[in-house]
C-alpha positions as YAML, in Angstrom:
chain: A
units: angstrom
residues:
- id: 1
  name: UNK
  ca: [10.37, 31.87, -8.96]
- id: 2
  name: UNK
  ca: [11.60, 33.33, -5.49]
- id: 3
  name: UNK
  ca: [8.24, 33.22, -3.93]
- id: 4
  name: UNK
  ca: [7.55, 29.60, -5.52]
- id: 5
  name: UNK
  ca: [10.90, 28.49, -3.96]
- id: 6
  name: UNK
  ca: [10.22, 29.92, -0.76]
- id: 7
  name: UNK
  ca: [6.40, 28.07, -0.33]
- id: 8
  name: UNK
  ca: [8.22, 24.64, -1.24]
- id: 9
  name: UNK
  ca: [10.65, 25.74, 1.51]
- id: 10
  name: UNK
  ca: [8.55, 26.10, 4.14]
- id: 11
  name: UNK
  ca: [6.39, 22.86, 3.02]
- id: 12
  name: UNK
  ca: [9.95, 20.36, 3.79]
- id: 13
  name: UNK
  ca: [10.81, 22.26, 6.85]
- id: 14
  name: UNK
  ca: [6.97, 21.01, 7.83]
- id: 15
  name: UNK
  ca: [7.82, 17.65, 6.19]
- id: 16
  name: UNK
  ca: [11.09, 16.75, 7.87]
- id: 17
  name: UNK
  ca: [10.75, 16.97, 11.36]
- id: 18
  name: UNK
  ca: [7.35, 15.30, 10.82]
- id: 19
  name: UNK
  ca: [9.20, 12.32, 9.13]
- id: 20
  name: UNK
  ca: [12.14, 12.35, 11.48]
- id: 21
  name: UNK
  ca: [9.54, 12.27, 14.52]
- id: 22
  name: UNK
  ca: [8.01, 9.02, 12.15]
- id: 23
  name: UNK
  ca: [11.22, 7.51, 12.07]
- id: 24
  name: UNK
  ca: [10.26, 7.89, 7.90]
- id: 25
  name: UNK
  ca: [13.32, 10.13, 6.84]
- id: 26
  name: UNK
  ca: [14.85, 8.32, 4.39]
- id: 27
  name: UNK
  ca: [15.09, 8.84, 0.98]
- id: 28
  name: UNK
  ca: [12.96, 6.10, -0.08]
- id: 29
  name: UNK
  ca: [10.55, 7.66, 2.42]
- id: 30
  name: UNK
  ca: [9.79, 10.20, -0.42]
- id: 31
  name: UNK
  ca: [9.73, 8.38, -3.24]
- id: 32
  name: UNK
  ca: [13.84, 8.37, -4.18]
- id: 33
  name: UNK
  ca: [14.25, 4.61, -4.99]
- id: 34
  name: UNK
  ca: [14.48, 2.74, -7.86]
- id: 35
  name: UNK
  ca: [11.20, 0.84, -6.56]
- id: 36
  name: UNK
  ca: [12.69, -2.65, -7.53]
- id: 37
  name: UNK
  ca: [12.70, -1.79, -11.69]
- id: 38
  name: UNK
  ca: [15.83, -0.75, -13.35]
- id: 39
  name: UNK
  ca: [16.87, 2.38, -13.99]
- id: 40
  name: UNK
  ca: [15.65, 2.21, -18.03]
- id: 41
  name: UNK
  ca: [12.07, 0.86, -16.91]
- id: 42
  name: UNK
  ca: [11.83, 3.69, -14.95]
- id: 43
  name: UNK
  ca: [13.51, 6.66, -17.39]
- id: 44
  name: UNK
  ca: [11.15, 5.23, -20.07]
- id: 45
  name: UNK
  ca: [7.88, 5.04, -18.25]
- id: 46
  name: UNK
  ca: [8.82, 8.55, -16.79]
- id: 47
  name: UNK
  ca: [8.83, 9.93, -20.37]
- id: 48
  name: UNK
  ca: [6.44, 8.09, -22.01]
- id: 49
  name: UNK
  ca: [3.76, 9.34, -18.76]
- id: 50
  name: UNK
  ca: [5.15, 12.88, -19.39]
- id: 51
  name: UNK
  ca: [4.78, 12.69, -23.32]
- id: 52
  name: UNK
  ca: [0.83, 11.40, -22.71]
- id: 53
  name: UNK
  ca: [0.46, 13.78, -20.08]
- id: 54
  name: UNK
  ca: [1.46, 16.59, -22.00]
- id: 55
  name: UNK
  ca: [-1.08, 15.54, -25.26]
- id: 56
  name: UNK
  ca: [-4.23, 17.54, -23.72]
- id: 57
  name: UNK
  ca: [-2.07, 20.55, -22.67]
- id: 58
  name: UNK
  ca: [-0.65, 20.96, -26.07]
- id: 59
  name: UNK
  ca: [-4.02, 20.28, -27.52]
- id: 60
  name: UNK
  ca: [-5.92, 23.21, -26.05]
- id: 61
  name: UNK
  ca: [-2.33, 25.27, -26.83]
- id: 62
  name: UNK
  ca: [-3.24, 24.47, -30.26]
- id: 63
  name: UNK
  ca: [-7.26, 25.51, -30.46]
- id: 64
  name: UNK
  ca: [-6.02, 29.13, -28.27]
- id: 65
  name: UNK
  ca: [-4.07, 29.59, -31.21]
- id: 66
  name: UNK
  ca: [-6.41, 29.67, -33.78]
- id: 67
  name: UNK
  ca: [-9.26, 30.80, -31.01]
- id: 68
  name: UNK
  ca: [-9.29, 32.75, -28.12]
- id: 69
  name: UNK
  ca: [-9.59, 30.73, -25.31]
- id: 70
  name: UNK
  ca: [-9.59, 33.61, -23.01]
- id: 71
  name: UNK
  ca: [-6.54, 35.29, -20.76]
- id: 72
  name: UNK
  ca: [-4.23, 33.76, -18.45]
- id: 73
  name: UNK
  ca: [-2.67, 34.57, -15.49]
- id: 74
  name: UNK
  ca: [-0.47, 38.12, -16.33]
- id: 75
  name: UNK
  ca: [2.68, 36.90, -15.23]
- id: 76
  name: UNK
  ca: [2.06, 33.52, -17.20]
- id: 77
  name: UNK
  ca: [1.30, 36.13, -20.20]
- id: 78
  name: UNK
  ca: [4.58, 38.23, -19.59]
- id: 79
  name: UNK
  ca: [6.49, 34.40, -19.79]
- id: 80
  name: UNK
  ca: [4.89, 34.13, -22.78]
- id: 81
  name: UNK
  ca: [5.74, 37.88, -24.37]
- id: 82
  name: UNK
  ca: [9.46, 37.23, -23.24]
- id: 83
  name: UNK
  ca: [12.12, 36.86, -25.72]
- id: 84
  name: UNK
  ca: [13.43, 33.34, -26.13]
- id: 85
  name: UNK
  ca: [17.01, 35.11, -26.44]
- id: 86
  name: UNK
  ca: [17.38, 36.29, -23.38]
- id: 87
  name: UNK
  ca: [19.01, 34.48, -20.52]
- id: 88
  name: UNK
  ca: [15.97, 35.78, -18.07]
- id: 89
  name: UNK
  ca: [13.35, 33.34, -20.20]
- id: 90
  name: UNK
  ca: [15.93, 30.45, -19.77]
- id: 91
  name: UNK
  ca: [16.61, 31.07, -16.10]
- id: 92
  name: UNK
  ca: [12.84, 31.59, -15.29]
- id: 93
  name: UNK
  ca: [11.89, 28.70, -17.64]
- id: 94
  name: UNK
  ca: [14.78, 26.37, -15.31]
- id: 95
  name: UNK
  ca: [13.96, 27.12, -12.66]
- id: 96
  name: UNK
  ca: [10.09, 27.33, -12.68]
- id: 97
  name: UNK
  ca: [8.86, 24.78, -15.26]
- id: 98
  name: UNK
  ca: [12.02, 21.64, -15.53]
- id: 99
  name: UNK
  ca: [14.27, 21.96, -12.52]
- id: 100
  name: UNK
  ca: [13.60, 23.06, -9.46]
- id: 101
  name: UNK
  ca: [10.09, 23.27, -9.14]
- id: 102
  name: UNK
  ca: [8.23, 20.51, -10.63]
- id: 103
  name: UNK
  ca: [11.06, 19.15, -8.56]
- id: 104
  name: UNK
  ca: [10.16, 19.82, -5.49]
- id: 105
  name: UNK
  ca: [6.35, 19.59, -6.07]
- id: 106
  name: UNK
  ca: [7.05, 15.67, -7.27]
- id: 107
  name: UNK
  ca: [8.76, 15.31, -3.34]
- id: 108
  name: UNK
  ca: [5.95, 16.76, -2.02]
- id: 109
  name: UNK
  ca: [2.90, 15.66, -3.63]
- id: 110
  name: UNK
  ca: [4.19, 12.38, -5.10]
- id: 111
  name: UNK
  ca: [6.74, 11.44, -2.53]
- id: 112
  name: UNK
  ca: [5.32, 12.65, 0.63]
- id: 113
  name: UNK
  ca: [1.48, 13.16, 0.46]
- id: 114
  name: UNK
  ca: [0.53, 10.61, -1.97]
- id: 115
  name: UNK
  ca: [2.83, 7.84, -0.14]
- id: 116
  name: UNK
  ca: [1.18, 8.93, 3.36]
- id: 117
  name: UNK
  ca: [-2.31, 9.19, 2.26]
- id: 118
  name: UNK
  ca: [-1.95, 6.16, 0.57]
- id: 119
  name: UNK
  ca: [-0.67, 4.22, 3.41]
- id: 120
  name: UNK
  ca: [-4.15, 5.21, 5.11]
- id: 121
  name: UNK
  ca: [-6.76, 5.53, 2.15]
- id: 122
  name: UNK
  ca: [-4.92, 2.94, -0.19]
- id: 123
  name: UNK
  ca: [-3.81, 3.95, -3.96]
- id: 124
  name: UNK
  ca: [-6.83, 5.20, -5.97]
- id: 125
  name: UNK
  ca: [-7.89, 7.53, -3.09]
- id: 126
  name: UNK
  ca: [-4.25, 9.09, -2.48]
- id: 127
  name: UNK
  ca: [-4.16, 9.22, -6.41]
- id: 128
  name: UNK
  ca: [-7.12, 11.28, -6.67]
- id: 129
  name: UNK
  ca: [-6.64, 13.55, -3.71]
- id: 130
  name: UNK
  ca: [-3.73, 14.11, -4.57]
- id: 131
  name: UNK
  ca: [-4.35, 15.22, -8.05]
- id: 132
  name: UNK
  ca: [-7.31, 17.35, -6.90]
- id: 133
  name: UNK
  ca: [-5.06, 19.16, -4.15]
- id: 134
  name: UNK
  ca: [-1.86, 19.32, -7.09]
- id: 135
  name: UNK
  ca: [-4.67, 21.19, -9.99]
- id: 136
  name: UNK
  ca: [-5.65, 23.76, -6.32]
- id: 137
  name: UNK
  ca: [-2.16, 24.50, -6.16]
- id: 138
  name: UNK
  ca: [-1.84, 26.01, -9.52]
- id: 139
  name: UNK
  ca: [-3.79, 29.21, -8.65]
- id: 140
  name: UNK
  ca: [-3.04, 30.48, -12.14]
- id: 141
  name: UNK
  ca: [-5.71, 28.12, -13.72]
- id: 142
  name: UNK
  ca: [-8.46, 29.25, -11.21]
- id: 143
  name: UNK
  ca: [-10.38, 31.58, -13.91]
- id: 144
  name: UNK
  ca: [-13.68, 31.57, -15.14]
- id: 145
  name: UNK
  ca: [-12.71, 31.02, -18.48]
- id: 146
  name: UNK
  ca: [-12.33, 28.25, -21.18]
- id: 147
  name: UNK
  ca: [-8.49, 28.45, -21.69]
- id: 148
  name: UNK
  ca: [-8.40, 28.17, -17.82]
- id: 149
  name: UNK
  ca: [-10.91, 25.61, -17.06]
- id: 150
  name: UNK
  ca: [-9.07, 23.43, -20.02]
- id: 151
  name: UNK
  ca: [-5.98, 23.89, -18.53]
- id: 152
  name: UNK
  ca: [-7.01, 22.67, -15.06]
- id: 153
  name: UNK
  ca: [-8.48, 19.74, -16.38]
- id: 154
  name: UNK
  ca: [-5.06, 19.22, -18.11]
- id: 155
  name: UNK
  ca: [-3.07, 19.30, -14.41]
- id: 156
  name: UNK
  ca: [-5.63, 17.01, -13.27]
- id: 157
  name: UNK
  ca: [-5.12, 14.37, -15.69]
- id: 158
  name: UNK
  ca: [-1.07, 14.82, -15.96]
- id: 159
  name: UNK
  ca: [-1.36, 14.64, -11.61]
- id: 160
  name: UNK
  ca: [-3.54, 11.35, -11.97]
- id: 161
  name: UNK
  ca: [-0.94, 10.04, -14.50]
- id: 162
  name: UNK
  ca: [2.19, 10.74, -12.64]
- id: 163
  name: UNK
  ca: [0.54, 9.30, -9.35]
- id: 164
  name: UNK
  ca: [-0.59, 6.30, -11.29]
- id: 165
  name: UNK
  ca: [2.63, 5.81, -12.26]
- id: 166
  name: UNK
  ca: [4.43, 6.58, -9.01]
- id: 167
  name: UNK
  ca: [2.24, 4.14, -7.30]
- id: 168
  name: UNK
  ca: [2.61, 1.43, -9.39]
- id: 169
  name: UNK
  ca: [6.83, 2.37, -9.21]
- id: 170
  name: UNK
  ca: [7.54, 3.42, -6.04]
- id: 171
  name: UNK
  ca: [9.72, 5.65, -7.59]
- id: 172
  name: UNK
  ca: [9.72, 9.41, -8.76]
...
């Protein structure tokens, strides 16, 4: 989780004096506005995009558990094998899958590259790229196997969904 919060380090202290020198540093420069839509609009299309997002991830979940997809990354694997009852799993599970990562990769990718490359490519491009470079990112899905090659096609869809949504918001 270290390691993960050091690379999304040194991606903002990239960003920021790029958007300071752009006169861009606000925080509606990355994608922290409301967008014009009320705070429930936005709360309910936020879950409703992560509840269909999260449909072909559980999906394959479900066939791996009945058949062997094939093997995932080891530390994903050692997540996995972890006790639910110890505080480790929670504080690994916080901090790497609800708060402060996904957190940070929503500022980047969303709020930063998707807003800039959409600003020169327009929407669908910047929604795509975006996506594509979001599923690269997740190293721990580049396997030759089917679990793998399921679950990369999963990050690709959920990325296309969230930047659907974030371009049609404004608004992480």
């Amino acid at each position: 989780v270290r390691l993960l919060g050091f690379q999304y380090a040194g991606w903002f202290l990239l960003i920021v004096p790029v958007a300071w020198w752009r006169r861009r540093l606000s925080a509606a420069a990355f994608g922290l506005t409301r967008g014009g839509r009320s705070l429930t609009w936005l709360v309910i299309a936020g879950v409703v995009t992560c509840a269909i997002a999260e449909l072909p991830t559980r999906a394959l979940e479900v066939v791996n558990s009945y058949y062997s997809l094939g093997a995932t990354a080891p530390w994903r694997q050692a997540v996995f094998d972890m006790s639910w009852r110890r505080w480790e799993f929670w504080y690994f599970m916080a901090m790497g899958s609800y708060l402060l990562i996904p957190v940070l990769e929503e500022l980047f990718y969303r709020g930063y590259c998707q807003r800039r490359l959409a600003e020169a490519w327009g929407d669908g491009p910047a929604i795509v790229g975006i996506s594509l470079l979001f599923a690269f990112s997740h190293g721990q899905y580049l396997m030759a196997n089917a679990y793998s090659v399921g679950m990369l096609v999963s990050v690709v869809l959920s990325a296309v969904g969230f930047g659907v949504i974030f371009a049609a918001t404004r608004s992480l």
